[in-house]
Structure formats: C-alpha cells, structure tokens
GUMI-8790 format. One record per residue (C-alpha): residue number from 1; residue in one letter; x, y, z. Coordinates in steps of 0.02 Angstrom, whole numbers. Layout:
N
+------+------+--------+--------+--------+
: resi : resn :     xx :     yy :     zz :
+------+------+--------+--------+--------+
:  NUM :    A :      X :      Y :      Z :
...
+------+------+--------+--------+--------+
end
This chain:
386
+------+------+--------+--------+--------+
: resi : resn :     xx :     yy :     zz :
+------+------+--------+--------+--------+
:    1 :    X :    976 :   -703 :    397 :
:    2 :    X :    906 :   -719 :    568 :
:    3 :    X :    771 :   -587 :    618 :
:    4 :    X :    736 :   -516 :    766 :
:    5 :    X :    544 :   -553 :    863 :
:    6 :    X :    577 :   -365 :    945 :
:    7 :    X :    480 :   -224 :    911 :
:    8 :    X :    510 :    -78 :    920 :
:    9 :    X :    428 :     32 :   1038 :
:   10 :    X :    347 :    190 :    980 :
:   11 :    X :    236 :    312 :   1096 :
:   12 :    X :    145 :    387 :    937 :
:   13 :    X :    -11 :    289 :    861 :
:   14 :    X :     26 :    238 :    705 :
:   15 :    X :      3 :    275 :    568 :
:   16 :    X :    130 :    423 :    605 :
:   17 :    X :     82 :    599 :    582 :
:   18 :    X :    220 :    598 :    447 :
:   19 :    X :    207 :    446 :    338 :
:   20 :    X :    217 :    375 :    172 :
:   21 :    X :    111 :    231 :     81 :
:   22 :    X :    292 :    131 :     55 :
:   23 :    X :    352 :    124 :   -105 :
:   24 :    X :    515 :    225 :   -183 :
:   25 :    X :    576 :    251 :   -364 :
:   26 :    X :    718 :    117 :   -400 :
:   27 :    X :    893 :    196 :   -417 :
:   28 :    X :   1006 :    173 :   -584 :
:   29 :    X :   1107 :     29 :   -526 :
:   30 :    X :    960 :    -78 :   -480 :
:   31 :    X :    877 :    -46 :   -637 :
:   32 :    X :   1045 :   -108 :   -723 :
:   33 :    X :   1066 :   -237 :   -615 :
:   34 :    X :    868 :   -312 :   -658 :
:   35 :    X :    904 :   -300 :   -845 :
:   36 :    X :   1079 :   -388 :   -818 :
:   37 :    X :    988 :   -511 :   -735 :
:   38 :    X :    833 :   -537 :   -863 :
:   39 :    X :    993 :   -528 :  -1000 :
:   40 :    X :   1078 :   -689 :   -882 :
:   41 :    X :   1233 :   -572 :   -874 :
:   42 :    X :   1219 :   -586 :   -677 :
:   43 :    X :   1163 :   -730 :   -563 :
:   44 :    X :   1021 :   -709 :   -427 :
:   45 :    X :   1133 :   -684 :   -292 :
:   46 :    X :   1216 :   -529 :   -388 :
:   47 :    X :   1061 :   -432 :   -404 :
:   48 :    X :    998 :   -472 :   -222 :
:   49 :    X :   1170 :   -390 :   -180 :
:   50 :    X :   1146 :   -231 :   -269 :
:   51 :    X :    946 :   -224 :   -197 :
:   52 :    X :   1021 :   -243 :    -42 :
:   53 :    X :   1146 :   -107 :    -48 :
:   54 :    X :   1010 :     -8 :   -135 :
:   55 :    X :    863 :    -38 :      4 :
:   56 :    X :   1002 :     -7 :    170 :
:   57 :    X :   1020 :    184 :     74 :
:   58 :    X :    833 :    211 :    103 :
:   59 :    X :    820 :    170 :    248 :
:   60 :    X :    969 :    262 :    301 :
:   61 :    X :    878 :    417 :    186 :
:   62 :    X :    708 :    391 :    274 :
:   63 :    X :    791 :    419 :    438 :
:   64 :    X :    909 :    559 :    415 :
:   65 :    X :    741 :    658 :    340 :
:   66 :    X :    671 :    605 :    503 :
:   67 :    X :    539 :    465 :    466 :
:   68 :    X :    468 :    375 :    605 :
:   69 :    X :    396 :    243 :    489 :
:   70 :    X :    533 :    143 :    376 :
:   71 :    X :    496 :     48 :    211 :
:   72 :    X :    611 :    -47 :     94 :
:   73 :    X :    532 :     53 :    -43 :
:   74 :    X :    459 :   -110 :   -134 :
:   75 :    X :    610 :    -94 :   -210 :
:   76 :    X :    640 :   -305 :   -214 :
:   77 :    X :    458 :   -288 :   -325 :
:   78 :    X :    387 :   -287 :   -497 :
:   79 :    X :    231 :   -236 :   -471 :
:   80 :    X :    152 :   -189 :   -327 :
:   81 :    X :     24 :   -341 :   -299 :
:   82 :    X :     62 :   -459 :   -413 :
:   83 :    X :    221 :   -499 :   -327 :
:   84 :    X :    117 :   -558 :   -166 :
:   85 :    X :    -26 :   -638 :   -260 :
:   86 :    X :     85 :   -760 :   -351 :
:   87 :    X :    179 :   -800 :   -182 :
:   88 :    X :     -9 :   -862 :   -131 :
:   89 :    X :    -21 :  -1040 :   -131 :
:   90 :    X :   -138 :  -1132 :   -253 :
:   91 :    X :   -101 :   -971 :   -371 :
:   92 :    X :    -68 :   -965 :   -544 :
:   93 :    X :    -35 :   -846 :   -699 :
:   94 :    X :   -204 :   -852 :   -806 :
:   95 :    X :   -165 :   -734 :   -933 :
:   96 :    X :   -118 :   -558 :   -966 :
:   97 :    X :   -230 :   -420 :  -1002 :
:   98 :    X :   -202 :   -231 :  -1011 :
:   99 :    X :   -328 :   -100 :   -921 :
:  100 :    X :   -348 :     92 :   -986 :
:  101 :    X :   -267 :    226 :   -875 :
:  102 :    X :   -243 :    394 :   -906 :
:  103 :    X :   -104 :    511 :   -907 :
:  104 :    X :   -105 :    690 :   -826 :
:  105 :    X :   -148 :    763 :   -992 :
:  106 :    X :   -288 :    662 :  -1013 :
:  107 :    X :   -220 :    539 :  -1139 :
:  108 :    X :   -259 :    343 :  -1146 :
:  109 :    X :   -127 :    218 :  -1086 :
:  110 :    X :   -133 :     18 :  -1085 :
:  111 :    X :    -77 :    -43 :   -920 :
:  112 :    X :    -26 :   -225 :   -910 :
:  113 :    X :    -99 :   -340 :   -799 :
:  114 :    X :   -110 :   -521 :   -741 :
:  115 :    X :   -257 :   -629 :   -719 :
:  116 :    X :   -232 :   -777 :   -606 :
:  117 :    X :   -314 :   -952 :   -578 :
:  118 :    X :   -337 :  -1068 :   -447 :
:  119 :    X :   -255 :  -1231 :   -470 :
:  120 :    X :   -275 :  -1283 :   -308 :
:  121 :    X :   -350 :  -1202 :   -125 :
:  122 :    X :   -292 :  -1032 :   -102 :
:  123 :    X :   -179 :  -1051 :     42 :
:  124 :    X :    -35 :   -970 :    123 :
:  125 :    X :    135 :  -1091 :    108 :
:  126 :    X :    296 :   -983 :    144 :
:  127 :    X :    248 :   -817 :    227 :
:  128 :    X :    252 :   -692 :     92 :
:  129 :    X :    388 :   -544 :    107 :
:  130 :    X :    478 :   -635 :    247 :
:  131 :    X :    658 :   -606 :    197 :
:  132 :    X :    603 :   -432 :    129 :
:  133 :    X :    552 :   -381 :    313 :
:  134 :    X :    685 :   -468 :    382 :
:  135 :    X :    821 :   -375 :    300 :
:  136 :    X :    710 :   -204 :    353 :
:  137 :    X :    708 :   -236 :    519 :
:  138 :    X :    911 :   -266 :    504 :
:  139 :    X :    951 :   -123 :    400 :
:  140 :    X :    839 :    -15 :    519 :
:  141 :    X :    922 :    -78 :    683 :
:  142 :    X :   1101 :    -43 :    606 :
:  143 :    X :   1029 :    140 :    559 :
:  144 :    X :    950 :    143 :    739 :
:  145 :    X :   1125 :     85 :    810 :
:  146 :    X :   1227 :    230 :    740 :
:  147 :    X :   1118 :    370 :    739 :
:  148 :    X :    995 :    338 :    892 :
:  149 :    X :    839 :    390 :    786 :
:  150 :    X :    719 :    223 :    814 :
:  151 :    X :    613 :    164 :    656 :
:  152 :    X :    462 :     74 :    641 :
:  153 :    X :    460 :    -51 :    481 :
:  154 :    X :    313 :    -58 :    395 :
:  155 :    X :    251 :   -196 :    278 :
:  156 :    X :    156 :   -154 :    115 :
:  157 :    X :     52 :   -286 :     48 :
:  158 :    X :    -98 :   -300 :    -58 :
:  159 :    X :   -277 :   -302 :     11 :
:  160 :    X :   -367 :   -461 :      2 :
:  161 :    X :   -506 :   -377 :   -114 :
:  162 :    X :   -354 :   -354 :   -217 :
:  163 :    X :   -321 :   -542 :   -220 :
:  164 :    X :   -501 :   -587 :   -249 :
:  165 :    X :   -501 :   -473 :   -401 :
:  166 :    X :   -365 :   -541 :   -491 :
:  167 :    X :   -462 :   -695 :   -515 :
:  168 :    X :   -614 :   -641 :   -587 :
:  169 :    X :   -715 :   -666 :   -704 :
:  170 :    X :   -736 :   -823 :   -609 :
:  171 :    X :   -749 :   -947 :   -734 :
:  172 :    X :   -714 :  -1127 :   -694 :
:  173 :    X :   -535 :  -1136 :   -613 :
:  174 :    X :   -476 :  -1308 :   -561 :
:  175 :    X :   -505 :  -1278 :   -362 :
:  176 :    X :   -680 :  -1176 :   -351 :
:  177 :    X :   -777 :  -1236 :   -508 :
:  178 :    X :   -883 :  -1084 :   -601 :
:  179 :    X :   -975 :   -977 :   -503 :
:  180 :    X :   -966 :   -763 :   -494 :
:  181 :    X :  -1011 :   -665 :   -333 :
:  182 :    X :  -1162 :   -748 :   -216 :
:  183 :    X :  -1100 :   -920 :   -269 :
:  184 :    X :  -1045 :  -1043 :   -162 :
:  185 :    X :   -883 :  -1068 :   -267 :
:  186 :    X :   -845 :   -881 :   -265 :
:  187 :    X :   -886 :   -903 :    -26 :
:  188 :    X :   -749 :  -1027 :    -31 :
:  189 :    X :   -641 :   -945 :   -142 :
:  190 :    X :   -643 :   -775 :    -15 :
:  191 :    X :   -645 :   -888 :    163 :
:  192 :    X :   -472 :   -947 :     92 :
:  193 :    X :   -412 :   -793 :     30 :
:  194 :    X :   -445 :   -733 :    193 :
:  195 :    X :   -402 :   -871 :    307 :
:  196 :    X :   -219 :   -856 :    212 :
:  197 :    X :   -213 :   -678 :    261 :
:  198 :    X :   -255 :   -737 :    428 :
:  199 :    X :   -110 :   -837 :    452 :
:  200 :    X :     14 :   -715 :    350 :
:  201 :    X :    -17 :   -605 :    482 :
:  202 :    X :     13 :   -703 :    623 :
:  203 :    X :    172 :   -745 :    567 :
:  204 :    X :    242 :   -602 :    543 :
:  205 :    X :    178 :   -530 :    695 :
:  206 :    X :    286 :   -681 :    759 :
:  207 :    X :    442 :   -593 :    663 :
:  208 :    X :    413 :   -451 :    733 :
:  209 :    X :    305 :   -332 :    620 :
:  210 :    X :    203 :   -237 :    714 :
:  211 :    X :    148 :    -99 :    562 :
:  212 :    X :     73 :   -181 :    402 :
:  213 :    X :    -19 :    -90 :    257 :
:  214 :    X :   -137 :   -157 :    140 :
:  215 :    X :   -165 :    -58 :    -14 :
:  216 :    X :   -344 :   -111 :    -89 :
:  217 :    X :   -377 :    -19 :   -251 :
:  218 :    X :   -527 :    -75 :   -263 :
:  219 :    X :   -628 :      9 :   -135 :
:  220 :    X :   -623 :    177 :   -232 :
:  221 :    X :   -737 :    109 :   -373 :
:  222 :    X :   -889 :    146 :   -273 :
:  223 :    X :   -847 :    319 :   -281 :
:  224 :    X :   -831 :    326 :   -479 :
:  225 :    X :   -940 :    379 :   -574 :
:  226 :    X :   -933 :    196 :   -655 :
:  227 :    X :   -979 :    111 :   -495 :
:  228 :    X :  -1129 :    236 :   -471 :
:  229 :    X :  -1259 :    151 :   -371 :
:  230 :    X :  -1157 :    -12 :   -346 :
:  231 :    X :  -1114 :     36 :   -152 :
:  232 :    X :  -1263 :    -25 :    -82 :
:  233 :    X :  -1267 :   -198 :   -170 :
:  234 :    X :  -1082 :   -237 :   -173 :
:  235 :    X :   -968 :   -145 :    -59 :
:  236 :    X :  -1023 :   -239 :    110 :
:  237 :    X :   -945 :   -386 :     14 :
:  238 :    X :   -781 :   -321 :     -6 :
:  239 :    X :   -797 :   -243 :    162 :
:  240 :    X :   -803 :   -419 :    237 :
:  241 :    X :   -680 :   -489 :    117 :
:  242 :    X :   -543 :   -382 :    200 :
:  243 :    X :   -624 :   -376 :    407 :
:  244 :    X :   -608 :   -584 :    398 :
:  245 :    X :   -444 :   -574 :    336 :
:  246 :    X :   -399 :   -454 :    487 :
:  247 :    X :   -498 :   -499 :    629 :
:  248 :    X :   -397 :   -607 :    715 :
:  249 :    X :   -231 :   -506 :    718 :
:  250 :    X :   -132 :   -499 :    857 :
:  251 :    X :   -196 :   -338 :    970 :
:  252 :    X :    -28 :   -258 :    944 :
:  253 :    X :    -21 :   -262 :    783 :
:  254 :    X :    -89 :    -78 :    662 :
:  255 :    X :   -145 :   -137 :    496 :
:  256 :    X :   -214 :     23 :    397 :
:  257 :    X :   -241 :     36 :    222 :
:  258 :    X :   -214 :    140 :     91 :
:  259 :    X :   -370 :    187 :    -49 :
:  260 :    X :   -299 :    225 :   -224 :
:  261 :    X :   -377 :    257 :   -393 :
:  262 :    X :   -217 :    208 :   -489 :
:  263 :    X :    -33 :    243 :   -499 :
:  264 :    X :     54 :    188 :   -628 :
:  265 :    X :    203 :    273 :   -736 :
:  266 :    X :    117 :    437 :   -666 :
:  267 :    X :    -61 :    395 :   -752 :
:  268 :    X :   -229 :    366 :   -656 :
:  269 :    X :   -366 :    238 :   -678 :
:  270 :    X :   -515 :    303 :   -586 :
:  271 :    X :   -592 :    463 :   -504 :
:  272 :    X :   -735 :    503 :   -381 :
:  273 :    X :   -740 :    572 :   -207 :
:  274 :    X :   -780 :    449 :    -41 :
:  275 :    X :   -932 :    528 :     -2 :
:  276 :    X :  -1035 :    366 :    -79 :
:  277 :    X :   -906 :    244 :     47 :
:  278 :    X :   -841 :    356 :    169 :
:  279 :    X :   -982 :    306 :    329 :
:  280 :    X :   -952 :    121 :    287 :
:  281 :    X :   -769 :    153 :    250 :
:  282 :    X :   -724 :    209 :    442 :
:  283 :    X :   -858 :    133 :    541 :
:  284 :    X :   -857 :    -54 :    478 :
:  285 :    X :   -707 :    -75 :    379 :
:  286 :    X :   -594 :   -129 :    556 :
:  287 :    X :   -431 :    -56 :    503 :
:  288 :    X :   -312 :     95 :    607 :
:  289 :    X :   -293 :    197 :    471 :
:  290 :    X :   -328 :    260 :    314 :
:  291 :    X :   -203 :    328 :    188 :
:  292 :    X :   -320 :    427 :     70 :
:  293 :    X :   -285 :    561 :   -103 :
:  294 :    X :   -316 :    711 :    -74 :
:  295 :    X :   -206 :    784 :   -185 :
:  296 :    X :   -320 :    858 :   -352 :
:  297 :    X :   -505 :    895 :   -396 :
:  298 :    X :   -530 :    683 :   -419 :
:  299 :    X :   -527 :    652 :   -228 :
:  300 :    X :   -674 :    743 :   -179 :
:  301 :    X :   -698 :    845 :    -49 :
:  302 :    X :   -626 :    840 :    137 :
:  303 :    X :   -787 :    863 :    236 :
:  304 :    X :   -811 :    648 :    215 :
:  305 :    X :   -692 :    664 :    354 :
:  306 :    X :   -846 :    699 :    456 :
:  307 :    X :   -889 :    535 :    459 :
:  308 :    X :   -705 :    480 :    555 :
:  309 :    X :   -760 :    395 :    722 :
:  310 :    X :   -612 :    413 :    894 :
:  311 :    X :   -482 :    300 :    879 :
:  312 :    X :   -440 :    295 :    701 :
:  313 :    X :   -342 :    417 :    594 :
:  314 :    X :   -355 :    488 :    406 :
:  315 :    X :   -180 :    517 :    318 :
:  316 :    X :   -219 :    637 :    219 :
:  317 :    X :   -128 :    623 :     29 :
:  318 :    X :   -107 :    786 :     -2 :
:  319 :    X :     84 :    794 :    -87 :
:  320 :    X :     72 :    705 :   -258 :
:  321 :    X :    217 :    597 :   -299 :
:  322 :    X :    139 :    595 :   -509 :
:  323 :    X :    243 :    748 :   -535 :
:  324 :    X :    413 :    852 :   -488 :
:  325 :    X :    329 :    991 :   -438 :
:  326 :    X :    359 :   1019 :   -253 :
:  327 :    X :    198 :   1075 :   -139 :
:  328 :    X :    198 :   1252 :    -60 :
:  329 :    X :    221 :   1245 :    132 :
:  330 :    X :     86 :   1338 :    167 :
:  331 :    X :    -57 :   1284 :     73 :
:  332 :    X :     -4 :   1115 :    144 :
:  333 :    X :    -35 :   1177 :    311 :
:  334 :    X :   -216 :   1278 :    261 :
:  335 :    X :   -267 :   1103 :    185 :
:  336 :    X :   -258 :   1009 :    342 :
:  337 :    X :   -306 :   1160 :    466 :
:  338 :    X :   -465 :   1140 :    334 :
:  339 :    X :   -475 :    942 :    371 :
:  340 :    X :   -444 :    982 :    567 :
:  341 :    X :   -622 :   1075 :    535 :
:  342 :    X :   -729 :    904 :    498 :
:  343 :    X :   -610 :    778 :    604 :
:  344 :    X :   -494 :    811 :    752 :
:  345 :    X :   -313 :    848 :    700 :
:  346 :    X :   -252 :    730 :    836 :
:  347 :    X :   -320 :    605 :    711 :
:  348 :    X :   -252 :    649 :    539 :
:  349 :    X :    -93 :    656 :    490 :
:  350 :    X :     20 :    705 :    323 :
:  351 :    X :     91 :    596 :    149 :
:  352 :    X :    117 :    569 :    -10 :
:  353 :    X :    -54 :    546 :   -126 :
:  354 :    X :     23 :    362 :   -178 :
:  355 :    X :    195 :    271 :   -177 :
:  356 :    X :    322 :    347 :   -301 :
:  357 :    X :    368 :    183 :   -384 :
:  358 :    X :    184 :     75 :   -381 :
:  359 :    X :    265 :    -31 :   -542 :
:  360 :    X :    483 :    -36 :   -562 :
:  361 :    X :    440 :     90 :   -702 :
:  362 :    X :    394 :    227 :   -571 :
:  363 :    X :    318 :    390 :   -586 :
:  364 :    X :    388 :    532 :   -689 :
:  365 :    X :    514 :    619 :   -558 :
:  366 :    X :    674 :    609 :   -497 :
:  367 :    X :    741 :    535 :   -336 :
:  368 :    X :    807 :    690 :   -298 :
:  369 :    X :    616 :    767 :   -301 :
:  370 :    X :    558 :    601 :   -219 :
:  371 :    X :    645 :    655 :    -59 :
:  372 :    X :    629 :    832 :    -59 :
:  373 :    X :    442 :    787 :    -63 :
:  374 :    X :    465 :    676 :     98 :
:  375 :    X :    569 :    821 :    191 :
:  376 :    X :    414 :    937 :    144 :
:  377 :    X :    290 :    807 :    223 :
:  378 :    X :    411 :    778 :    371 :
:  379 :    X :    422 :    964 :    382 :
:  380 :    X :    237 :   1003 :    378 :
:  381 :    X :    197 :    887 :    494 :
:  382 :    X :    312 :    947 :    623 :
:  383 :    X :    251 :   1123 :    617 :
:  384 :    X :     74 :   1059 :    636 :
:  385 :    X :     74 :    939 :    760 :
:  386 :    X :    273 :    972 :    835 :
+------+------+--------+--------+--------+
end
C-alpha cells in the first residue's frame, strides 16, 4: 500500500476538544477470525482481511459521531505495548510474569505480562506501526472523500518509560551488562531507547503523521501511595527518558500523552491523585497534551490543573469506558465548568478515562455502549466549547 506524505490540515490545536486515548473493543468477527488464526484454520492474509474490513468501520463510526481525531482502534494489537516493544530492535521475550490488578469490586486479578531482554542495542529497524498508519490514513481519506468531514489520524504508541520498564530488573542482558538505575549500563540502555524513538518519529512524520500519542503508565506511580516520597529522587529520570526521546520532532508534529493507572479487562492497578507530579508533569515534561482520569475518587482532585502553563492542554478523562453505564450530560458539563475554574477552558478539552480495549480482551461493555459513550463526549464538548 502506498501512503500518502499529506497531512491533513486542521485549524484546532490538537489534542481536539473531543478526543479519545485510541483504542476500541474488537468486534465478533475479528475475535473469530484471531482464534481461527491461532487454531491455523486461516492464513495471515485472511485475518489481515477481516482487521481490515473491521478497522475501515471505525473509522467510518468515528466520523459519522463527528470525531475530529481518527484511530484504528489498536484493533491490529494484542496488547497495548508489548506489540511495539517487541517491534524494537535488539528486543527480546525474557519471560512472563503476572502483576495484581483489581477489579471494580475490589477483588484481586493476575494480569499477564512480558519481561524483555536485550540481545543486542536497542535500536529502531522497520518503523513500528507503519502499515497500521498507512491503512488509517487510507481508510480516513476514503471516509473524507464521501462524506467531506476531514480526520486527523492519530498514532498510539507506548512511552519510552514504558519501554525502559519492561526490561527491568536490569540484570545482565547480553547488550548492557548488569547495572540498575545511575549505572552506566542502565545511561546507555535509555540514550538508545530514546534515540530509537527519535528516529520512529521522524519517519513517520515523513509518512505523514502529524498526531502521535504516547501512553506512559508509569508516570502515575509517583502519585500512589506506593511511590510516596519517590518523586523527588526518581521522577526527573523518567521525565528525561521521554523529553530525549521527543526533542527533536519535527515542529509540526503534536505528541501528547496519556497518564493511566491501569486498564485491563475493566480492573485497575494503581491510585493516587497528580498533586505529587502535576508542577513537573506540565512544566518540564515537553509534550502538547495530556490525556488524564478524572473519572472516580482515585484521580484526585482537579485543582492540579492549576499548575497548567499557556500553550498546552489537559483532556480531561472524565467518561469511564470500565463500565456500561453512560455519564449524565450535565454533570459532565459542571465537571469541566469546575476544571475551567483552575485552568482556562480554551485549554482543556473532553474523553474517555482510558481506551476501551487496552488488551484484545477489552473492558466489560458493549460496542454498542462504547459509541454511545463517544457521541456523549462529542456531544459535551460541542455544547461547551461549540
């Protein structure tokens, strides 16, 4: 498939006043179509057709609710890192390993996870996500083409403290030797991390992306209660971590990132406000914008918003996508008139808390209630801010 280098133009900053942090529950067929494939009942070409068919329907979707921003769901994805890390150069499987989550009742959960090692440099070979941005930027130009309504694709990807994290503990991979954070082994490790990132985002600048996301997961430790008192030693670390990997991006090109404390099967991993990282979070960490919960009593308060300097803008996650339940209009509205009191509303805009489909297992709702809860945050956010 040949992309296009075009962007497309847009006279609202980005990210949009109605948005969404990317990623979409997987419809019927494609789950079908994955286990036929896992079961060798279907070759790789057969199940790229059905994701194919599957991602042009939500982007079509995404428009006709009125979207600005388009996303092929992650729907090509198993989880919603790993998939990139493993693309990484130099990058290998280590071993699985399950972290505790909890469900909305409180209960315990296993997650599974991946550990990876370093065989060799961390380095970038083919750009990650290529095809699965070109193929958005087709599907949205043939939606564009017959209904007039323009799109922006947008790129979800994980951050690089996301990368950096998979690996540790640091003990002795082939490329870096041992060493855990201060080392020399553990400066090399995050230079390449980042200087991958680097290039990953030049080229697909080049192919036209103009609106990438990078979800980092990490940074909401510091606000647990488990990370108490490990801001001041550690976050400036990850803080750099992710400003090398960006620094050098092309001028036009938004990167904002989206601060999570776990989605998974509709469970959580962490809670904690931002007030211990929100200063640091918006006045050194060299992103556009922030896609931040907001959505339950584990978020914290709004007033961190204080600390938002010009030129940047909070998307507030106040619509949960963990459960069916659809948002009242109007509360919606009271929320961010009350967020419009500690930052200017020019500068905050309107989503979901988290995707709806982190992991192919996605959360516990319908698709039906996945979109009505996209109409009610296109819907809000043209009665706020027109």
């Amino acid at each position: 498939m040949t992309s296009s280098t075009a962007a497309p133009a847009t006279t609202e900053v980005v990210p949009f006043h109605a948005d969404h942090v990317g990623s979409l529950l997987r419809p019927p067929a494609l789950r079908r179509a994955r286990e036929q494939r896992a079961a060798g009942e279907i070759t790789a070409e057969q199940l790229r057709e059905v994701e194919d068919a599957a991602i042009r329907d939500v982007v079509r979707r995404q428009a006709e609710l009125g979207l600005r921003v388009v996303t092929d769901g992650e729907l090509r994805r198993h989880y919603w890192h790993e998939d990139f890390i493993l693309s990484l150069g130099g990058v290998e499987v280590k071993e699985a390993f399950t972290r505790q989550f909890h469900t909305l009742d409180g209960e315990p959960i296993d997650v599974p996870l991946t550990r990876v090692k370093a065989t060799a440099p961390v380095h970038l070979e083919q750009t990650v996500f290529a095809d699965h941005l070109a193929f958005l930027q087709q599907a949205a130009a043939e939606v564009g083409a017959a209904s007039g309504f323009e799109q922006t694709p947008k790129l979800t990807m994980p951050s690089p403290n996301q990368v950096h994290n998979t690996f540790i503990p640091l003990d002795g991979t082939e490329a870096y030797g041992e060493g855990g954070p201060g080392t020399e082994a553990d400066a090399r490790l995050r230079a390449d991390i980042a200087a991958a990132y680097a290039e990953q985002l030049r080229r697909l600048h080049a192919q036209g992306l103009r609106y990438a996301q990078l979800d980092d997961v990490s940074l909401t430790f510091f606000g647990d209660p488990k990370g108490e008192g490990l801001a001041e030693s550690r976050l400036p670390a990850f803080i750099d971590l992710f400003n090398a990997a960006i620094a050098d991006r092309p001028a036009d090109l938004k990167v904002a990132t989206h601060l999570c404390r776990g989605n998974y099967r509709s469970s959580w991993a962490q809670t904690g406000g931002y007030e211990q990282i929100a200063d640091r979070l918006f006045n050194t960490l060299g992103v556009d914008g922030y896609f931040l919960e907001f959505d339950d009593e584990r978020s914290g308060s709004l007033d961190v918003l204080r600390f938002l300097p010009p030129g940047k803008r909070v998307v507030l996650g106040l619509v949960t996508t963990k459960v069916p339940a659809l948002e009242d209009e109007d509360a919606l509205v009271r929320r961010i008139e009350e967020a419009a009191t500690f930052a200017p509303l020019e500068q905050l805009a309107l989503s979901g808390q988290c995707g709806f489909s982190s992991t192919e297992e996605g959360n516990d709702l319908t698709e039906d209630e996945q979109w009505r809860k996209l109409e009610l945050i296109v819907r809000v956010a043209q009665r706020v801010w027109g």
